[in-house]
Each structure stands twice: as C-alpha cells, then as structure tokens.
C-alpha positions in Angstrom: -19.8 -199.5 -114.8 -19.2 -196.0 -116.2 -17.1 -197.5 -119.1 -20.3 -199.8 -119.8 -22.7 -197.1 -119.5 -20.5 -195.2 -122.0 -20.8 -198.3 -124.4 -24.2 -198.3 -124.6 -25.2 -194.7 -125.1 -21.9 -194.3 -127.4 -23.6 -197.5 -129.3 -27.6 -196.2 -129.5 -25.9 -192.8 -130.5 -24.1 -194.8 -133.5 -27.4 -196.3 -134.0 -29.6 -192.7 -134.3 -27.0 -190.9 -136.1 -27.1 -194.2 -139.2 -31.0 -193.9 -139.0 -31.2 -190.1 -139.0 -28.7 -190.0 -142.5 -31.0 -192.7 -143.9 -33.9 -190.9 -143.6 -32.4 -187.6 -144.2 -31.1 -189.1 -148.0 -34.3 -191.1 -148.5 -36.0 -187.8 -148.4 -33.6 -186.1 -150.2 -34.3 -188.7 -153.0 -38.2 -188.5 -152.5 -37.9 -184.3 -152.6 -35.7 -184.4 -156.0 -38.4 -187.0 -157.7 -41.4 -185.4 -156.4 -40.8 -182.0 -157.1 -40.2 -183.4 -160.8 -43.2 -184.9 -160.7 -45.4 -181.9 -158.8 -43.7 -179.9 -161.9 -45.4 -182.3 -164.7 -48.9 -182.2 -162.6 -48.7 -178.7 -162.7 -47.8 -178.3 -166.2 -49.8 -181.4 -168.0 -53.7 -180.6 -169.4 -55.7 -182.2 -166.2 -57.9 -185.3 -167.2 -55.1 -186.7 -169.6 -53.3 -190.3 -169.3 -49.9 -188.3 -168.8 -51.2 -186.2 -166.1 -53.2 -189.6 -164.2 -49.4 -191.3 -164.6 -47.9 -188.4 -162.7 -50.1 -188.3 -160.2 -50.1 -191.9 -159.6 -45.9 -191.6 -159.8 -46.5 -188.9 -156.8 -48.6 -190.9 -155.0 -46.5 -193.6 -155.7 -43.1 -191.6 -154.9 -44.9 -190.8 -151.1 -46.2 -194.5 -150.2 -42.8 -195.9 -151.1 -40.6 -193.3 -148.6 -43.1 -193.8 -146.2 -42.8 -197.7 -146.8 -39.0 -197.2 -146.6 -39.1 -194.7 -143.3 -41.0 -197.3 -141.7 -39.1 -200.3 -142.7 -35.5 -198.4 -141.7 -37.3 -197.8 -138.4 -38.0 -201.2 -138.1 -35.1 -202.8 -138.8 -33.5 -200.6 -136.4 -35.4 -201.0 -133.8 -34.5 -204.6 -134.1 -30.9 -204.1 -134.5 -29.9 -201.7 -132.1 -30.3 -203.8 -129.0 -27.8 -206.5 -130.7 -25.4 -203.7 -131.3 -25.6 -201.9 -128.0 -25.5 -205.7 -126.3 -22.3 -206.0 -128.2 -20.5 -203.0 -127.7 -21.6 -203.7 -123.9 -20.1 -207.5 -123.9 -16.9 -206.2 -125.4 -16.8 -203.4 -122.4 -17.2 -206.1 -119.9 -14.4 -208.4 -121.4 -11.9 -205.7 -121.0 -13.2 -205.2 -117.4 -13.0 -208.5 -116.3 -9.3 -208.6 -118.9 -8.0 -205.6 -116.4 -9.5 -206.9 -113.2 -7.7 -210.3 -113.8 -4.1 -208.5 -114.6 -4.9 -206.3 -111.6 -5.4 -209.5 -109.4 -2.1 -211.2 -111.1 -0.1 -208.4 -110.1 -0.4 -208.8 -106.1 2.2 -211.0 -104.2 0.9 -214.6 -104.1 1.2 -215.1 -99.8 0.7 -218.2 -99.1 0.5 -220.9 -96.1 4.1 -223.1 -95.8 2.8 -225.1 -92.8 2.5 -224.3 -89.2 5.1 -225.7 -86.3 6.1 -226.1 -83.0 9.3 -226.1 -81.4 11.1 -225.6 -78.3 13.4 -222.2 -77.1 15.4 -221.0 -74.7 14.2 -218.0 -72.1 17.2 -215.6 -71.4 16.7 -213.6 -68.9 16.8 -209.8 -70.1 18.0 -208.3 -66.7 20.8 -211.6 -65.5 21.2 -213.1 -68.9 20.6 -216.1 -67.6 18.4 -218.9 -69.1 15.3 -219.3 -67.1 13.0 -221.4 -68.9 12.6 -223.7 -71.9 8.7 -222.9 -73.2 7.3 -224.6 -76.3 6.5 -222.1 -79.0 3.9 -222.1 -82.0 4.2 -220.5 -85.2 3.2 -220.4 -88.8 4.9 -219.8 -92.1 4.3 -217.7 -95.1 6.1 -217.4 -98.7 5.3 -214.7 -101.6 5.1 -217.4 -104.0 3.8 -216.5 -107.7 2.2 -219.0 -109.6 3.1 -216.5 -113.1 5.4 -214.6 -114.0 3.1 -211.2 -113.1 2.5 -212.7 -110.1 6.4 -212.2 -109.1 6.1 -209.0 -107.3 7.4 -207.7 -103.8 5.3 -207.6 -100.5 6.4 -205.1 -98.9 6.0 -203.6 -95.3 3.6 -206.8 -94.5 2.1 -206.7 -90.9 0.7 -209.8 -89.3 -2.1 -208.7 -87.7 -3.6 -211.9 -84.8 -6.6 -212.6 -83.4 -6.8 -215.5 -80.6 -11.0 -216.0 -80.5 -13.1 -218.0 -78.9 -15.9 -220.5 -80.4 -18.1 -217.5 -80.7 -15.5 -215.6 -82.8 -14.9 -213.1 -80.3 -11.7 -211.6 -80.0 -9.7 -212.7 -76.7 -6.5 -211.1 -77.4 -5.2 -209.4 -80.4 -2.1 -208.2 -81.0 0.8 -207.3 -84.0 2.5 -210.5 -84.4 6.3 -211.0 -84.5 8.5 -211.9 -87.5 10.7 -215.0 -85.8 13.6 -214.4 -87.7 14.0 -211.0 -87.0 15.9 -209.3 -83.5 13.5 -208.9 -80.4 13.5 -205.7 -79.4 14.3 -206.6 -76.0 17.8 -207.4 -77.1 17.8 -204.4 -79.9 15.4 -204.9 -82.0 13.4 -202.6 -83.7 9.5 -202.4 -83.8 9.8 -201.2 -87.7 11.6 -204.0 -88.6 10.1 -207.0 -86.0 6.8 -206.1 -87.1 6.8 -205.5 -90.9 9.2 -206.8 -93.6 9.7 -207.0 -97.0 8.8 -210.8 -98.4 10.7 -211.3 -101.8 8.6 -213.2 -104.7 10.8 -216.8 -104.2 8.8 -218.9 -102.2 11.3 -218.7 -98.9 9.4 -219.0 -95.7 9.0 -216.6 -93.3 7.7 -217.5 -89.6 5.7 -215.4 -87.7 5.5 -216.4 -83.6 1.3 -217.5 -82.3 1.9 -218.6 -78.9 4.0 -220.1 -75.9 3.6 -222.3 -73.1 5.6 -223.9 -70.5 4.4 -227.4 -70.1 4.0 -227.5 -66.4 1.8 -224.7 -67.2 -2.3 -224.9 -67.7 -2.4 -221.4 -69.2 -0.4 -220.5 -72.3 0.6 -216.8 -73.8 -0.1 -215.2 -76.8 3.6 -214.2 -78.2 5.4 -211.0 -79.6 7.8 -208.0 -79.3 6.0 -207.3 -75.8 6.3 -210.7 -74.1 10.5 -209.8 -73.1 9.7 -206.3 -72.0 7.2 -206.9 -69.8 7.7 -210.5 -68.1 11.4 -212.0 -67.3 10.1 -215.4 -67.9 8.1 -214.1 -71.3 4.8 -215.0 -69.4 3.0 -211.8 -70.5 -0.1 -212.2 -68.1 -2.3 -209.4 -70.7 -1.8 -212.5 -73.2 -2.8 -215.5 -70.7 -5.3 -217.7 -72.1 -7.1 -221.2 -70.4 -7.2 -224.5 -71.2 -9.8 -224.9 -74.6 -10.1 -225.0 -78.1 -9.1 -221.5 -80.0 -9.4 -219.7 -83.3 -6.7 -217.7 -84.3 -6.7 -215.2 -87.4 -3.8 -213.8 -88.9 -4.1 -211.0 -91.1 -1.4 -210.1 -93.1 -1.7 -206.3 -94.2 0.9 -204.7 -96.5 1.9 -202.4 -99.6 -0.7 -204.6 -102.2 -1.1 -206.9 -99.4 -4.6 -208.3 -97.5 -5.2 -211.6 -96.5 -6.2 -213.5 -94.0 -5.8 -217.2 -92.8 -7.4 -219.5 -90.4 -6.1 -221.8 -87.5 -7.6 -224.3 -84.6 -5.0 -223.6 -81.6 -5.6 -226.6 -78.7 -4.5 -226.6 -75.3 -4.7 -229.3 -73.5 -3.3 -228.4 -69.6 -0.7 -229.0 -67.4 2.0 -231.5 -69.3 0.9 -230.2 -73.3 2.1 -228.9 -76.0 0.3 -226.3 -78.0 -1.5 -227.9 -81.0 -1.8 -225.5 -84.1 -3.4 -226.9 -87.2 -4.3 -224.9 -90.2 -8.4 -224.3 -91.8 -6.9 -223.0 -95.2 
C-alpha cells in the first residue's frame, strides 16, 4: 500500500513539475516577444498603422499565452489521472508478482490419505503385550508442485482438535509423529512432536485416535497415552460414542495449515472411521 501511495504522488509530482516548465518557458517566450513589442509601442508616433500593429501584436502576444496556459492546464488535467492510474497498475503488478513468489516459496503440505490399522500394547512396566487397539491416523507430504515450491518444512508441529457438532473443542492436544520413538520407550518430546518434512512427497503419519473394539469409548492418541495408562487408555482423552470433527493444524518454520476430518464411532464391536473434508 505504501509502494502504491508512493506511485501516485511520485506520478502527479512528475505531472506538476512537466506543467510548471511549460508554463515557466511559455512565459519565457511571451516575456522576450512582448518586451520587443512594449519597446516599439513605446518608441512608434501614437495614432500610426505601425504603432496599432504593435499594439495589436501585444495584445495578441497576451491572449495566445493565456490560450496556451489554459490549454496545457487542460490537457493535464486530463492526462494526469491516466498517468498516475498507470504508474499505480504497474505498482500493483509487482505486488501481486512478489506476493505470488512469496506464496511459491512455502512447503506445499499436503493430505496423502487417512488410515487405520491395528497395534500392539506393550506394557511399559512388564513388557508384556496387553492389548491389540485399532489406531487412526493421517498422512502428510511436503510435496511442491514447482520447482520454488521445493523447500524444507521444518520443525512442523501437528496441532489437534477433537470437536463436537458445534465446533467446540473436546480435547486438544500436540499430536504424535508415528514414525518416530515414543518417549515412553526413549523418545524425545523435540523430536516426537516436531520434525523436519523434506520437499519429495514421502509421507509422514501423524497418530488421531485408538480404541479397543470391546470398547464404547475411544482415546485421543499421543506421547502422553504410555506414560500415563499401561493399557494406553488415557482417560483425560476418553471420548463417547458420536460423530466428531477433528482439526489438525500443522504449525512450523514457513508452515500454517490446517485440515479437516469426520471421525465416527460407532460403539462396542467398531472400528474408528476417519474420513477426510479437504
């Protein structure tokens, strides 16, 4: 907006200063001739056909500057706003020229697909398997559709929401990169919660959700779930049977997006069912 505002006074400036010459070497001119001709009106015998033509020349000399101050004026009047719109069009185009190469030069995260798929529960305390819940998860890739495109995300954060029909928050938490270690077993939170996603379009999953299907109630999932409940049934992330919205933010070094899913459980003998809005 300041670049713009700069265009037009920088263009009406141009615009004054090209009128203010004109006028200043029309006069110029009109001084030089007229002074010549005051000088012969001065000097010529008064009622004689020489001194009528100077007098006439004068008069002359001053009705054609004023005719040509008035038509510069004019003109100018006319063709300033044409300039100034131009000089302002051109600002805009390399605006909107920077704001696209700006926009081209953020990672391109994208949706893969969302899944669902069954793990083992070990035990933290016995090491012993004690449960085989269902999970849910999504998938995201730094894919560039141009070559500007192909740039880093780094320190990306998946930021969830689990809502209700209202859009009303029922549990948020930082969500957990799938691939990475759990810090119940070593993990760390730097690196389970924020990674670096290279520009390739490899997939990385992020864990939503469990549920055991003899279970009504499911469980939001992440770093906390091993810590705090043998079994990973965190009860500060138990949720009913009912339809859910769940947004995941992901939040990073040129990173801020945000996608949309319909989470469905169905009770005692389901599966989760996670289906994408983007």
């Amino acid at each position: 907006m300041k670049n713009l505002e700069a265009s037009t006074e920088r263009a009406w400036k141009d615009t004054t200063d090209w009128l203010v010459n004109h006028i200043l070497t029309s006069l110029l001119a009109f001084i030089l001739t007229g002074g010549g001709t005051m000088l012969a009106i001065l000097y010529i015998p008064p009622n004689t056909s020489i001194h009528k033509a100077a007098i006439y020349g004068f008069l002359g000399g001053v009705l054609g500057w004023l005719l040509l101050f008035t038509l510069t004026y004019l003109i100018q009047l006319i063709l300033a706003p044409q300039k100034q719109r131009d000089e302002a069009r051109k600002e805009t185009e390399k605006l909107i020229n920077k704001l696209d190469g700006i926009k081209n030069s953020r990672p391109n995260m994208v949706l893969v697909k969302t899944e669902k798929l069954p793990s083992k529960i070990i035990n933290i305390k016995t090491g012993e398997i004690s449960g085989e819940p269902w999970f849910v998860r999504v998938q995201f890739a730094n894919d560039p559709l141009s070559p500007l495109q192909a740039v880093e995300a780094s320190n990306v954060v998946g930021h969830i929401d689990i809502c209700g029909k209202d859009r009303k928050p029922l549990l948020r938490m930082i969500g957990r990169w799938s691939e990475t270690t759990e810090i119940a077993f070593g993990g760390q939170p730097m690196e389970t919660e924020q990674i670096v996603i290279p520009p390739n379009g490899r997939p990385y999953p992020m864990d939503i959700a469990m549920k055991y299907q003899e279970d009504e109630e499911f469980y939001g999932y992440n770093n906390d779930n091993p810590r705090l409940a043998p079994d990973w049934r965190d009860n500060n992330k138990k949720l009913t049977v009912g339809d859910y919205l769940v947004i995941v933010r992901l939040r990073g070094n040129n990173v801020d997006k945000e996608f949309l899913f319909d989470l469905t459980n169905k009770g005692k003998g389901e599966d989760l069912e996670l289906k994408s809005r983007n």
